[in-house]
VOTI-349606 format. One record per residue: x, y, z of N, C-alpha, C, O in turn; residue in one letter; residue number from 1. Coordinates in Angstrom, 3 decimals, decimal comma, m for minus. Layout:
BEGIN
+----------+----------+----------+----------+----------+----------+----------+----------+----------+----------+----------+----------+---+-----+
!       nx !       ny !       nz !      cax !      cay !      caz !       cx !       cy !       cz !       ox !       oy !       oz ! r !   k !
+----------+----------+----------+----------+----------+----------+----------+----------+----------+----------+----------+----------+---+-----+
!        X !        Y !        Z !        X !        Y !        Z !        X !        Y !        Z !        X !        Y !        Z ! a ! NUM !
...
+----------+----------+----------+----------+----------+----------+----------+----------+----------+----------+----------+----------+---+-----+
END
This chain:
BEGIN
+----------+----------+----------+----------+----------+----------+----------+----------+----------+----------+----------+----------+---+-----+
!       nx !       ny !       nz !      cax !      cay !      caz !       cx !       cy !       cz !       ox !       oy !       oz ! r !   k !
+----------+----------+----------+----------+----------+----------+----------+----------+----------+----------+----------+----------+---+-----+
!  m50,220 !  252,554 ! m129,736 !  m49,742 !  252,608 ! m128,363 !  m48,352 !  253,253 ! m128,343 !  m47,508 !  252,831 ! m129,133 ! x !   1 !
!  m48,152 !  253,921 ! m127,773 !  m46,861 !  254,986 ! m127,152 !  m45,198 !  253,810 ! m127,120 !  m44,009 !  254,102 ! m127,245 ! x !   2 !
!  m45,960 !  252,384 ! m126,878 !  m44,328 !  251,591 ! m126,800 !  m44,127 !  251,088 ! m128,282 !  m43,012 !  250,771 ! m128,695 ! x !   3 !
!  m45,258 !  251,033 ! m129,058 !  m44,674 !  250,939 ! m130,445 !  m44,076 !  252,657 ! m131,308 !  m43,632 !  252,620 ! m132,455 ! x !   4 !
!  m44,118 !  253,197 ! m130,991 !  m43,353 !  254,552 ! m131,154 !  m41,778 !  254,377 ! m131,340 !  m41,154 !  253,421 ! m130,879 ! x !   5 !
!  m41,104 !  255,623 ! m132,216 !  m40,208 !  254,954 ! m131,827 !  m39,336 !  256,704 ! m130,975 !  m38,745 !  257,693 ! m131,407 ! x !   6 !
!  m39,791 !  256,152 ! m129,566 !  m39,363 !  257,135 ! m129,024 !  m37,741 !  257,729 ! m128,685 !  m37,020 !  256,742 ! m128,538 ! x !   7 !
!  m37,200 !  258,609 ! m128,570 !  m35,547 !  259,122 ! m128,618 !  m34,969 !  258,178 ! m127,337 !  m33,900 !  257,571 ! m127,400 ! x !   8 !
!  m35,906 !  258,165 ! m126,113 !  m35,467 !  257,635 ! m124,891 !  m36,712 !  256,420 ! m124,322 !  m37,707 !  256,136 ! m124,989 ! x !   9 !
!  m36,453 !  255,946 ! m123,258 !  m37,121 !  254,930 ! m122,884 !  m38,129 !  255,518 ! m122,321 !  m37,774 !  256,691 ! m122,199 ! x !  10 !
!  m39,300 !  255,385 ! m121,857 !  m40,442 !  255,289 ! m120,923 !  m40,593 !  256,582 ! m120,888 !  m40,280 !  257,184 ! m119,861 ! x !  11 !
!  m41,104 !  257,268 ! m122,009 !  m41,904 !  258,966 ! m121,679 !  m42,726 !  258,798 ! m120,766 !  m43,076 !  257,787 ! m120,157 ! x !  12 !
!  m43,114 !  260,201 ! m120,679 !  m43,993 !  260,346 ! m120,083 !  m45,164 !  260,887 ! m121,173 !  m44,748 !  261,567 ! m122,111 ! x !  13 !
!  m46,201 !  260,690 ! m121,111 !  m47,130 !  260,628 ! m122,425 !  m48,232 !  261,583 ! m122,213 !  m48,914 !  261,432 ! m121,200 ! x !  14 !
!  m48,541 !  262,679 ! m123,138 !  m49,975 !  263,329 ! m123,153 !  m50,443 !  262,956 ! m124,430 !  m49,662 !  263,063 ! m125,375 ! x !  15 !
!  m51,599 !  262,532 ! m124,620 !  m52,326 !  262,669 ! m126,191 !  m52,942 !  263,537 ! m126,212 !  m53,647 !  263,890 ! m125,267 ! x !  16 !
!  m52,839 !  264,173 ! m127,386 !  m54,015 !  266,000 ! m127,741 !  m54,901 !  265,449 ! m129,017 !  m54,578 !  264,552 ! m129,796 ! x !  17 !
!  m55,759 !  266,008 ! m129,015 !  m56,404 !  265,681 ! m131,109 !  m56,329 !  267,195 ! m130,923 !  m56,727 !  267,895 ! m129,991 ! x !  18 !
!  m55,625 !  267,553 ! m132,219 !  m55,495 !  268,537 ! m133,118 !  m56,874 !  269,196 ! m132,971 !  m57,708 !  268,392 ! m133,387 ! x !  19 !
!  m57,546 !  270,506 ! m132,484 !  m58,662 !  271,185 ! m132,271 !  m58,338 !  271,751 ! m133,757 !  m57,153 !  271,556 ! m134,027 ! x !  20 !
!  m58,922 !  272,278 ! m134,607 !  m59,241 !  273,040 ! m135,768 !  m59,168 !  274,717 ! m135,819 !  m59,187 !  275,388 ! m136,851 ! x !  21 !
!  m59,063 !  275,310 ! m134,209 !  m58,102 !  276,310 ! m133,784 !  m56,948 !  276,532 ! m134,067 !  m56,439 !  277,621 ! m134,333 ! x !  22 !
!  m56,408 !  275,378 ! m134,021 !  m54,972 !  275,297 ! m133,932 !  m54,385 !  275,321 ! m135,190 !  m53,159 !  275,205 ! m135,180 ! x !  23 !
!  m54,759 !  275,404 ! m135,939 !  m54,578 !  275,361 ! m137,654 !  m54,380 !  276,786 ! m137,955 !  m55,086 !  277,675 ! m137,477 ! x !  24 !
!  m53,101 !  277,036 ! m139,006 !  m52,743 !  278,481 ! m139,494 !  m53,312 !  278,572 ! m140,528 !  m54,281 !  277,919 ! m140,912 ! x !  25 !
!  m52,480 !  279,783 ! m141,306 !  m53,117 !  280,027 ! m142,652 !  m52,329 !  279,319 ! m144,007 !  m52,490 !  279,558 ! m145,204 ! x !  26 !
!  m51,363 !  278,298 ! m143,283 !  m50,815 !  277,316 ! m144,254 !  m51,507 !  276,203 ! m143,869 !  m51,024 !  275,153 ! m144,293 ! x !  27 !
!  m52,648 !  276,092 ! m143,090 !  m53,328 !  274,613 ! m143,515 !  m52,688 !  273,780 ! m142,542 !  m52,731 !  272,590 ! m142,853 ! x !  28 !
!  m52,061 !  274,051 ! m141,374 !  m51,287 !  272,831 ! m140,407 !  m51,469 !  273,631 ! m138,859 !  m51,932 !  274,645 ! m138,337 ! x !  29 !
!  m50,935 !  272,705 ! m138,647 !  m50,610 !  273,409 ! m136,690 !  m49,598 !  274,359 ! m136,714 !  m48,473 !  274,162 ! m137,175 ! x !  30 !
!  m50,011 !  275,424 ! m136,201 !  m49,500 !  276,726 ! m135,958 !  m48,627 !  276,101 ! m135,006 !  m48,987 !  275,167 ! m134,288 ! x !  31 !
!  m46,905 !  276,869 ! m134,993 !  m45,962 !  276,258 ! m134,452 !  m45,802 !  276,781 ! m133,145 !  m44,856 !  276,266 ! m132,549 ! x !  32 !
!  m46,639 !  277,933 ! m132,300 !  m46,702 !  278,314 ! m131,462 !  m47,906 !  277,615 ! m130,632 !  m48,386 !  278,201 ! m129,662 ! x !  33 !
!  m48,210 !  276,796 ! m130,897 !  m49,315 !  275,795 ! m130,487 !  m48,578 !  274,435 ! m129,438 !  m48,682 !  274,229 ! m128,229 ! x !  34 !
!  m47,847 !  273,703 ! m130,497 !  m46,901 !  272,668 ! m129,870 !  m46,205 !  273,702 ! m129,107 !  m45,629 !  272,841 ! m128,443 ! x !  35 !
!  m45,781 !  274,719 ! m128,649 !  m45,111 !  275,166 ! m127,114 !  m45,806 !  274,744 ! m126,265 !  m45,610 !  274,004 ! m125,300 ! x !  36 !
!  m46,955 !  275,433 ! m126,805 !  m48,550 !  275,472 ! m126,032 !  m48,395 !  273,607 ! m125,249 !  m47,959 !  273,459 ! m124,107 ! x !  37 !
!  m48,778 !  272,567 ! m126,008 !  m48,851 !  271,584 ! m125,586 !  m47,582 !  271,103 ! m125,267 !  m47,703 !  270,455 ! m124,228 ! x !  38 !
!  m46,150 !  271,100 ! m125,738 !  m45,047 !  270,749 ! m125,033 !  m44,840 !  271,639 ! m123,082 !  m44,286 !  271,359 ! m122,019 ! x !  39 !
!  m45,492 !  272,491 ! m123,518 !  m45,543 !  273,315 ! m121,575 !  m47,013 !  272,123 ! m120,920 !  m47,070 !  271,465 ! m119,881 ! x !  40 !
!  m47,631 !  272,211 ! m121,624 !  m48,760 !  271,583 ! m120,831 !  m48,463 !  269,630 ! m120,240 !  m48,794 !  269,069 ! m119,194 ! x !  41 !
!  m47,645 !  269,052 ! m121,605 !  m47,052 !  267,841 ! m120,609 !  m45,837 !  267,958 ! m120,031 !  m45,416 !  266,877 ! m119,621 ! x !  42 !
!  m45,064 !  268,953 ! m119,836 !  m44,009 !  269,533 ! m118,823 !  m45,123 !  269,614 ! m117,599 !  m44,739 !  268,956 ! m116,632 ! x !  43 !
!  m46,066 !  270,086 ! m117,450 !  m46,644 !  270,448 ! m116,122 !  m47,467 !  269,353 ! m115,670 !  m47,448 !  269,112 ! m114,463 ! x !  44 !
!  m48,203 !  268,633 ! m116,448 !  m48,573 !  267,046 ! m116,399 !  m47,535 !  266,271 ! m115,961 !  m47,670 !  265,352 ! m115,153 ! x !  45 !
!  m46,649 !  266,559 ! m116,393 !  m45,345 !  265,212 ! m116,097 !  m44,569 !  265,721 ! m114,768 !  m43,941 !  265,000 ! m113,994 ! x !  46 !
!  m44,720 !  266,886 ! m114,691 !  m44,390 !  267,618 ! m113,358 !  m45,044 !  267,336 ! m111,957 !  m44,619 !  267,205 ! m110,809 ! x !  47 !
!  m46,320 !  267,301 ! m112,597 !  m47,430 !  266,748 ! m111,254 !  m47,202 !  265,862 ! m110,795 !  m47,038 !  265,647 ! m109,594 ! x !  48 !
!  m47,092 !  264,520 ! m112,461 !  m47,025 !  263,225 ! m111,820 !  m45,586 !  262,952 ! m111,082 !  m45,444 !  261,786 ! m110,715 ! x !  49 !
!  m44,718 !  263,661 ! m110,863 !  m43,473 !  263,179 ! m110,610 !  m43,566 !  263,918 ! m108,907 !  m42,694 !  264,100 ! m108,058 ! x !  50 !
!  m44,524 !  264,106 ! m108,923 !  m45,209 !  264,816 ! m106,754 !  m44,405 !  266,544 ! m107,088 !  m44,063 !  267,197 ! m106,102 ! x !  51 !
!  m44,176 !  267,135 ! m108,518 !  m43,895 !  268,776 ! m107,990 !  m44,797 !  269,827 ! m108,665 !  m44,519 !  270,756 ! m109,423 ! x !  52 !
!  m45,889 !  269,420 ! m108,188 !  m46,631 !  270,582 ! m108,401 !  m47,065 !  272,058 ! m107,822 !  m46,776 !  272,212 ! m106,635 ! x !  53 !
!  m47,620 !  273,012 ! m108,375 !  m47,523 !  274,325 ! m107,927 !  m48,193 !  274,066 ! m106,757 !  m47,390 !  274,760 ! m106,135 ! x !  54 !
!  m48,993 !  273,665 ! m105,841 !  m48,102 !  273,866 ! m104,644 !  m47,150 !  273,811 ! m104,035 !  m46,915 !  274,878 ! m103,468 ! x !  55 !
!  m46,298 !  272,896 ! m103,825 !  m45,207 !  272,586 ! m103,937 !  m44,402 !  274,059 ! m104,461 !  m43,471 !  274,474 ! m103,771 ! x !  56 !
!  m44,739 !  274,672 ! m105,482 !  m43,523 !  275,702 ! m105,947 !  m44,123 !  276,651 ! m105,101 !  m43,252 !  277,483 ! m104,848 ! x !  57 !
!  m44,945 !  276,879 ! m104,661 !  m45,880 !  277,849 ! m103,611 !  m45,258 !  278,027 ! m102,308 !  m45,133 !  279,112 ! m101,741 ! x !  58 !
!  m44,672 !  276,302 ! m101,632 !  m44,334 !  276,497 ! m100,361 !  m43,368 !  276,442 ! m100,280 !  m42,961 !  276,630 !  m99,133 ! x !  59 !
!  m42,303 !  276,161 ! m101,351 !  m41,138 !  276,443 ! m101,364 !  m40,583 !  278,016 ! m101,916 !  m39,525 !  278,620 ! m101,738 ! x !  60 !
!  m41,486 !  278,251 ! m102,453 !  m40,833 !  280,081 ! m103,197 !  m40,451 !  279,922 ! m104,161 !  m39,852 !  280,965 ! m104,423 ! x !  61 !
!  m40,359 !  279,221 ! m105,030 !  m39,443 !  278,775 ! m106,040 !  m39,746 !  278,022 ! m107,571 !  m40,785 !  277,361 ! m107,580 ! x !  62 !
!  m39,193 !  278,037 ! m108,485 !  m40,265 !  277,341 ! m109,664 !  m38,990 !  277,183 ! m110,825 !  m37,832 !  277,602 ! m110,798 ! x !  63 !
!  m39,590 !  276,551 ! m111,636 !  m38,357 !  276,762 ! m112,683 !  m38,948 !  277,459 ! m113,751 !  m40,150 !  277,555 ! m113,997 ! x !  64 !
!  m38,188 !  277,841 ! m114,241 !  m38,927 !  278,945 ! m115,451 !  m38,460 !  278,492 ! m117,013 !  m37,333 !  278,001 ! m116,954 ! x !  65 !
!  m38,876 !  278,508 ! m118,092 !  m37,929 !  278,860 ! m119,376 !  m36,761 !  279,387 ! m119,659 !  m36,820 !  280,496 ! m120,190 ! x !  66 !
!  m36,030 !  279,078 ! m119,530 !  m34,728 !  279,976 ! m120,038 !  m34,481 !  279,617 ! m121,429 !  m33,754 !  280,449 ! m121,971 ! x !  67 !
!  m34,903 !  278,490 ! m122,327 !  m34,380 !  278,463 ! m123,983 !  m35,521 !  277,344 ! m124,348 !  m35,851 !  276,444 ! m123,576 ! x !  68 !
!  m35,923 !  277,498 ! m125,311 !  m36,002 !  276,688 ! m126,012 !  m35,580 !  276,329 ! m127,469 !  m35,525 !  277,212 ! m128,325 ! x !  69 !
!  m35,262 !  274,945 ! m127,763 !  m34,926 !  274,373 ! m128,883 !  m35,738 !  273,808 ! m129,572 !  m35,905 !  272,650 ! m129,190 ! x !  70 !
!  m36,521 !  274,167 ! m130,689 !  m37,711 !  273,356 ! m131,547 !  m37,139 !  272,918 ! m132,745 !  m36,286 !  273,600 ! m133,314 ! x !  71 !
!  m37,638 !  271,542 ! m133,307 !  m37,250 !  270,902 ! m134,635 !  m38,949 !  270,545 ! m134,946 !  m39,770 !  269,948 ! m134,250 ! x !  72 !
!  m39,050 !  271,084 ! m136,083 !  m40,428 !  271,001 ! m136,477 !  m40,057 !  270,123 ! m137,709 !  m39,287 !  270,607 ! m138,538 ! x !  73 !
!  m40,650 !  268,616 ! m137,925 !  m40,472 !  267,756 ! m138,959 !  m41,031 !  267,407 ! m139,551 !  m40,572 !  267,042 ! m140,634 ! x !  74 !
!  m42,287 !  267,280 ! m139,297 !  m43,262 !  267,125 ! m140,196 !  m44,946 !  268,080 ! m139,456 !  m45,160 !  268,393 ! m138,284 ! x !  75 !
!  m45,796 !  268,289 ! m140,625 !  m46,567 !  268,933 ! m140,413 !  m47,635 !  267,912 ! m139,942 !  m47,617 !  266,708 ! m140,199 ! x !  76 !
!  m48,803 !  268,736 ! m139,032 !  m49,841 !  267,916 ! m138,322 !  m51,291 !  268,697 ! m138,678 !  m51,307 !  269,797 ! m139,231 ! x !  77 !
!  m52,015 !  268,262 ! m138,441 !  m53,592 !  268,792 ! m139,179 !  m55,047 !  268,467 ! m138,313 !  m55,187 !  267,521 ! m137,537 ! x !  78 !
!  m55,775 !  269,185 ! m138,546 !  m57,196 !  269,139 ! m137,706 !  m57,557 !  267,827 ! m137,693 !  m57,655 !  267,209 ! m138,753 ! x !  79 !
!  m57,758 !  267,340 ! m136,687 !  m58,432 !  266,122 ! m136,259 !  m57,700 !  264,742 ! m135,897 !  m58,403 !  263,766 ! m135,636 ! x !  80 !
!  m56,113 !  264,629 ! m135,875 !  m54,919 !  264,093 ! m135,812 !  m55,274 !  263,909 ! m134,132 !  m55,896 !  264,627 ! m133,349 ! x !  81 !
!  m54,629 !  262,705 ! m133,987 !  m54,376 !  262,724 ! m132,793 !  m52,633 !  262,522 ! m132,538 !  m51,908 !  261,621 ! m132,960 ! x !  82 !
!  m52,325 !  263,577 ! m131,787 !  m50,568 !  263,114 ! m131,048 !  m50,159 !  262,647 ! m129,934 !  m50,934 !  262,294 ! m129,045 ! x !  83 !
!  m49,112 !  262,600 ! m129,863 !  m48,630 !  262,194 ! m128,695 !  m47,351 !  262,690 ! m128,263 !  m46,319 !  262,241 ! m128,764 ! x !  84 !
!  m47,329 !  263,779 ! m127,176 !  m46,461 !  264,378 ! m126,561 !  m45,536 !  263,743 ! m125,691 !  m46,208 !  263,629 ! m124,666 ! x !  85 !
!  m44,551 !  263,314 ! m125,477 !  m43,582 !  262,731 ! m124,575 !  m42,208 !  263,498 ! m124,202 !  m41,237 !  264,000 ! m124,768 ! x !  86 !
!  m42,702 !  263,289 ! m122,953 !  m41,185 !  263,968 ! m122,401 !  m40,329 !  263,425 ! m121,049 !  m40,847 !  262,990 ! m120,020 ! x !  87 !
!  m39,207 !  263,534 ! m121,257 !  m38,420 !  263,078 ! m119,691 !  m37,401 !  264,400 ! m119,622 !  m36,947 !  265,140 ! m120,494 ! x !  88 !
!  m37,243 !  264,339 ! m118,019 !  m36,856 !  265,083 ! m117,510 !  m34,731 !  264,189 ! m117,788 !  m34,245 !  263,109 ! m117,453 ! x !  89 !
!  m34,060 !  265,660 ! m118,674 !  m32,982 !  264,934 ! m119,370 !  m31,900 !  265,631 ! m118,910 !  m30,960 !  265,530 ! m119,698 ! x !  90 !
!  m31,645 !  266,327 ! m117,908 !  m30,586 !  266,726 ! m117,246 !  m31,010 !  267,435 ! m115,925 !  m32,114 !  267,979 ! m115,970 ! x !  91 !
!  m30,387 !  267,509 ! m114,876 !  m30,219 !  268,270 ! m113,664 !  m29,002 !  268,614 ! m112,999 !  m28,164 !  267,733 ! m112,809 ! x !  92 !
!  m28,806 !  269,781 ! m112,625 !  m27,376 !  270,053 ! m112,065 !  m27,096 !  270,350 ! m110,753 !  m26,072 !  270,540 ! m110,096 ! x !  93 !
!  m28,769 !  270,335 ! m110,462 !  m28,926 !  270,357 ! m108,534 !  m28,712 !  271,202 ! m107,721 !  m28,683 !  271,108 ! m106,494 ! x !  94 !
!  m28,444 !  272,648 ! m108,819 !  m28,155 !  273,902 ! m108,496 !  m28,719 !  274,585 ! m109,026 !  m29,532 !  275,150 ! m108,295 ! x !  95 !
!  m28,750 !  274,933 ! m110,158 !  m29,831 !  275,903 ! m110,492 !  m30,892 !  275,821 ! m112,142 !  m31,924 !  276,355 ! m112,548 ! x !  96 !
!  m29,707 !  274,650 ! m112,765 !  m30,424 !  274,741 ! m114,364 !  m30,840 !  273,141 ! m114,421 !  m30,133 !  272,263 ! m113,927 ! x !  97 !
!  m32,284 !  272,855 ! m115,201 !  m32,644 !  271,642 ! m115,547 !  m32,902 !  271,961 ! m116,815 !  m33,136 !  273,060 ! m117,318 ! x !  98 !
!  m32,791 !  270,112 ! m117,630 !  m33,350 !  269,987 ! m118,805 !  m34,091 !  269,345 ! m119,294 !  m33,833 !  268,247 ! m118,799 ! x !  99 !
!  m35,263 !  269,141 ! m120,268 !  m36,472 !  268,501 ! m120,674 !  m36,384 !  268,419 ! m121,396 !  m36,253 !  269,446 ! m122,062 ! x ! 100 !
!  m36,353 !  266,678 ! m122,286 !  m36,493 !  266,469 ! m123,836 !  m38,334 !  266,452 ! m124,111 !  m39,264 !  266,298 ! m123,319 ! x ! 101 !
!  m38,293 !  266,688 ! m125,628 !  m39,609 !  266,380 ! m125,772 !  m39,589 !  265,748 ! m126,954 !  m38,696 !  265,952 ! m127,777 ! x ! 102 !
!  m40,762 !  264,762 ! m127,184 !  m41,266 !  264,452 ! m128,467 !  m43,020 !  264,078 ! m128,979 !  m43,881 !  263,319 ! m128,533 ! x ! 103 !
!  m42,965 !  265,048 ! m130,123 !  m44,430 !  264,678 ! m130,440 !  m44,672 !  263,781 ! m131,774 !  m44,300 !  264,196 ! m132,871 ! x ! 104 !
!  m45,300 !  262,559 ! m131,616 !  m45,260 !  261,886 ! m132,571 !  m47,143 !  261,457 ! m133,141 !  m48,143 !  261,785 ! m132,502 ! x ! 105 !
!  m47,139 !  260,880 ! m134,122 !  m47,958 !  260,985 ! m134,684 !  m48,370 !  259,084 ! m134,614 !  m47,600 !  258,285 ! m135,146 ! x ! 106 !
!  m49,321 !  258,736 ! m134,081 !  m49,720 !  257,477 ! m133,668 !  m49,859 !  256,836 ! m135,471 !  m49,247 !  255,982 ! m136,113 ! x ! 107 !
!  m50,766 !  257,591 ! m135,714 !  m51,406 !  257,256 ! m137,183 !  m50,183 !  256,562 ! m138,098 !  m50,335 !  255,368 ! m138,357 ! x ! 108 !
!  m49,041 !  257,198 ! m138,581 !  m47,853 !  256,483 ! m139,361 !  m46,942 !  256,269 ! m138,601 !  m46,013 !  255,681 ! m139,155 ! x ! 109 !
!  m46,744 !  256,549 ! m137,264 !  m45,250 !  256,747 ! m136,406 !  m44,184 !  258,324 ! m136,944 !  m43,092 !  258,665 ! m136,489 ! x ! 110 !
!  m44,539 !  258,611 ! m137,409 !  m44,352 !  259,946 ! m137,499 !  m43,197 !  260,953 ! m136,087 !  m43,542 !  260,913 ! m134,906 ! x ! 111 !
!  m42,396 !  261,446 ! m136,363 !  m41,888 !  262,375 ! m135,292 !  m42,176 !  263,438 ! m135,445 !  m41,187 !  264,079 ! m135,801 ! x ! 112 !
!  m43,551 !  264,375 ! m135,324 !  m43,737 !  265,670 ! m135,605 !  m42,958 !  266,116 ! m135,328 !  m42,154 !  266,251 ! m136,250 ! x ! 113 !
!  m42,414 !  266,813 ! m133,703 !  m41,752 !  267,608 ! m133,245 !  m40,675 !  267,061 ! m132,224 !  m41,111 !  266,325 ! m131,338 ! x ! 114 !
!  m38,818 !  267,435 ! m132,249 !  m38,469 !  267,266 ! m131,490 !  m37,614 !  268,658 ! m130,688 !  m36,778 !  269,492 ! m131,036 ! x ! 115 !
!  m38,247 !  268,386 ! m129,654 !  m37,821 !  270,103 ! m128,773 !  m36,885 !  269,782 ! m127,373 !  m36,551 !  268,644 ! m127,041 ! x ! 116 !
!  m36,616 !  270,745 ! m126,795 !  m35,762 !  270,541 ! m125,937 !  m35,756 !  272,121 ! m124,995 !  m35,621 !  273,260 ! m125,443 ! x ! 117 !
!  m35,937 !  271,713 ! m123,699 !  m36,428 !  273,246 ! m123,137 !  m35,098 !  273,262 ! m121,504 !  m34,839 !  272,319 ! m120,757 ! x ! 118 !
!  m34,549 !  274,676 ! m121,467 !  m33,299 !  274,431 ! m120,214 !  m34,625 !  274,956 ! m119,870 !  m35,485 !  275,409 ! m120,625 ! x ! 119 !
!  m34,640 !  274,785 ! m118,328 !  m35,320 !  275,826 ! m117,330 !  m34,113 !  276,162 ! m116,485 !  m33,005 !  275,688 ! m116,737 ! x ! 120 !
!  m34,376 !  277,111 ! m115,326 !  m34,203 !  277,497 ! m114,895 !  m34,603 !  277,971 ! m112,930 !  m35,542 !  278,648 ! m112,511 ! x ! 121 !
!  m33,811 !  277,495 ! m112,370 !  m34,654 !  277,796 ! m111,055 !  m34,795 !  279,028 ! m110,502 !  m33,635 !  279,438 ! m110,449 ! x ! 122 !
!  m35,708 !  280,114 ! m109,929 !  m35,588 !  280,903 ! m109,504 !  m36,749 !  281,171 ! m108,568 !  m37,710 !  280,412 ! m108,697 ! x ! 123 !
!  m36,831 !  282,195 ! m107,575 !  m37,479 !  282,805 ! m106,434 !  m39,028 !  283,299 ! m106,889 !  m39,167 !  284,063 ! m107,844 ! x ! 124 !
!  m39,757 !  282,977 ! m106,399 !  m41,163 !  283,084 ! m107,089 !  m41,041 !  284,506 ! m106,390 !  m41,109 !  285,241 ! m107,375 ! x ! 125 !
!  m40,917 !  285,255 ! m105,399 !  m40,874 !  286,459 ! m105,215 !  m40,482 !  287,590 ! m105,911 !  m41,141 !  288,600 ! m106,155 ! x ! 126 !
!  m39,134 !  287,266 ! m106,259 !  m38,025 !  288,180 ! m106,780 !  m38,125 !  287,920 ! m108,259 !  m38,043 !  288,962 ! m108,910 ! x ! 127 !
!  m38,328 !  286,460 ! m109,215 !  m37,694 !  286,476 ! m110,053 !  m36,313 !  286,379 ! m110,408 !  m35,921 !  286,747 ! m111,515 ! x ! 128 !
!  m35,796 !  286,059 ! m109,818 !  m34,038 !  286,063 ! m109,517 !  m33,848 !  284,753 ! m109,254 !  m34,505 !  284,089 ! m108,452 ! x ! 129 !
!  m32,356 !  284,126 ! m110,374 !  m32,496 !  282,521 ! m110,368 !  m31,932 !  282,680 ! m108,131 !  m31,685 !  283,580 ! m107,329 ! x ! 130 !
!  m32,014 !  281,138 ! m108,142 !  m31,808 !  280,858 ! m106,875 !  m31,542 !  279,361 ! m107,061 !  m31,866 !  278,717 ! m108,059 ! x ! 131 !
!  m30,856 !  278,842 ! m105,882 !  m30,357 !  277,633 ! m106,168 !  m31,608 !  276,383 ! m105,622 !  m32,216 !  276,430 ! m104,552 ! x ! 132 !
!  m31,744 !  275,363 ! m106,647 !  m32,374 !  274,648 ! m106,376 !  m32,800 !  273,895 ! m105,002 !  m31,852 !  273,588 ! m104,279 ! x ! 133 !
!  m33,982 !  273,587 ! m104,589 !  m34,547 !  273,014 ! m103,563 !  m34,259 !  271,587 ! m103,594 !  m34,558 !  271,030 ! m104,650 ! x ! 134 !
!  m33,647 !  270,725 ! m102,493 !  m33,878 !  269,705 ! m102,699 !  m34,743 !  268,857 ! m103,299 !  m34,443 !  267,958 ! m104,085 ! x ! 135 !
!  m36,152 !  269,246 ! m102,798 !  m37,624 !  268,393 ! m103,537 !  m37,195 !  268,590 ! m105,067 !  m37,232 !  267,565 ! m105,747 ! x ! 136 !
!  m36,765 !  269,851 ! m105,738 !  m36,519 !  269,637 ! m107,291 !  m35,678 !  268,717 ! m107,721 !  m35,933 !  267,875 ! m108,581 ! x ! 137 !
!  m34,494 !  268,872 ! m107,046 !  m33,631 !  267,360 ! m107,148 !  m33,858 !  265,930 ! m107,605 !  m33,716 !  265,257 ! m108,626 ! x ! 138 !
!  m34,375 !  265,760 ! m106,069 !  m34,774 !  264,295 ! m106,414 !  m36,300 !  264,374 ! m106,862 !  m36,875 !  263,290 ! m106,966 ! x ! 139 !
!  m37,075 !  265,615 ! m107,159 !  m38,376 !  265,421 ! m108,149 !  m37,837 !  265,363 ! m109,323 !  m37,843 !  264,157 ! m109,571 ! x ! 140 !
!  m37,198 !  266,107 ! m110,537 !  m36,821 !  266,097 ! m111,331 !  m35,444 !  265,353 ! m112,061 !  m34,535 !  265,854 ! m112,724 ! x ! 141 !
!  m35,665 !  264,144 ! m111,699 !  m34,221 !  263,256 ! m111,712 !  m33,900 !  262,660 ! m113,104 !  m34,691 !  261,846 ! m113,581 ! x ! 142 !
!  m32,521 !  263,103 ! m113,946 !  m32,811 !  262,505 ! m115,081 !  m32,895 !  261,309 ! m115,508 !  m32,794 !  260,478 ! m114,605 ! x ! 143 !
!  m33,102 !  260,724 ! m116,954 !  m33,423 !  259,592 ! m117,361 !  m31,714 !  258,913 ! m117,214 !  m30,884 !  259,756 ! m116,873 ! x ! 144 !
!  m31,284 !  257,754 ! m117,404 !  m30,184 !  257,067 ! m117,200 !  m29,836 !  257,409 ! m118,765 !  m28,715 !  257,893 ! m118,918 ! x ! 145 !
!  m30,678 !  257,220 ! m120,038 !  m29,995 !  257,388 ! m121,295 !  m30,028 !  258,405 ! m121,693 !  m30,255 !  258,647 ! m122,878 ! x ! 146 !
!  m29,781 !  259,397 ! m120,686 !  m29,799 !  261,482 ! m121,196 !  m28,800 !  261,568 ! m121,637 !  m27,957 !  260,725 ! m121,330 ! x ! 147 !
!  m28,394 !  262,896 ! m122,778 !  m27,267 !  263,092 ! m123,073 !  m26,089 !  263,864 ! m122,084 !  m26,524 !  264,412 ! m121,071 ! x ! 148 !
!  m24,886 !  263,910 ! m122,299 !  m24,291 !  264,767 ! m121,060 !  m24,732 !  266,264 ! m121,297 !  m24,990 !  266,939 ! m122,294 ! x ! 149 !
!  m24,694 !  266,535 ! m119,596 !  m25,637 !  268,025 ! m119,600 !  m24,589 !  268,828 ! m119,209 !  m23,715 !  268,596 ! m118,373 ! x ! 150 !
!  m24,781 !  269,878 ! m119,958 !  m23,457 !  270,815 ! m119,690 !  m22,860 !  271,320 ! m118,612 !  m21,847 !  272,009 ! m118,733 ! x ! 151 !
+----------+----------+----------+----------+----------+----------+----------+----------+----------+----------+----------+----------+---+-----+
END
């Protein structure tokens, strides 16, 4: 279970994946462009559940995008594994840049596969051009109380 974990922050938000056999390189583990793959997919899960989903970025014009990511790859993961993706939303500046911790851990030993960390960015679904945040992102994307200070 996700509360015996020992997660960075309190109360993720949780996706479980099992390791597909796709996802495996030619060193025998999960290809590290994979966990983006699933760290974006519970960003957009955890996005939904928090009421901002692409509609929502539809009727507002607006979305946040990637601007960096930070990956710590710690231990390796393998076909048929099941993980567990967790993330909270770990900074906001209510203007234009947010931040998202992540962690993928490994149920089986407690394991911290991966710990990542992604800025986004707000900008104009038209233009592409940052733009200053929408209220609904605000108080949708509100950080955790034990985030680190955000720059």
């Amino acid at each position: 279970m996700s509360e015996l974990l020992a997660w960075d922050f309190a109360d993720p938000f949780v996706m479980d994946v099992d390791v597909p056999a796709d996802a495996i390189d030619r060193l025998g583990h999960v290809n590290n462009a994979r966990y983006l793959v699933w760290l974006e997919a519970c960003a957009w899960q955890h996005s939904e559940h928090l009421g901002v989903g692409w509609d929502d970025y539809e009727r507002l014009n607006c979305a946040v995008v990637a601007h960096r990511h930070e990956v710590d790859y710690l231990k390796a993961s393998f076909a048929g594994e099941t993980l567990r993706v967790g993330t909270w939303c770990s900074g906001n500046d209510g203007k234009l840049r947010f931040r998202r911790h992540y962690q993928i851990m490994r149920p089986a030993d407690g394991a911290c596969v991966v710990r990542a960390v992604t800025h986004w960015i707000c900008v104009d679904l038209q233009s592409g051009r940052p733009r200053r945040m929408p209220p609904e992102f605000v108080r949708g994307y509100p950080s955790i109380a034990d985030a680190p200070p955000f720059p």
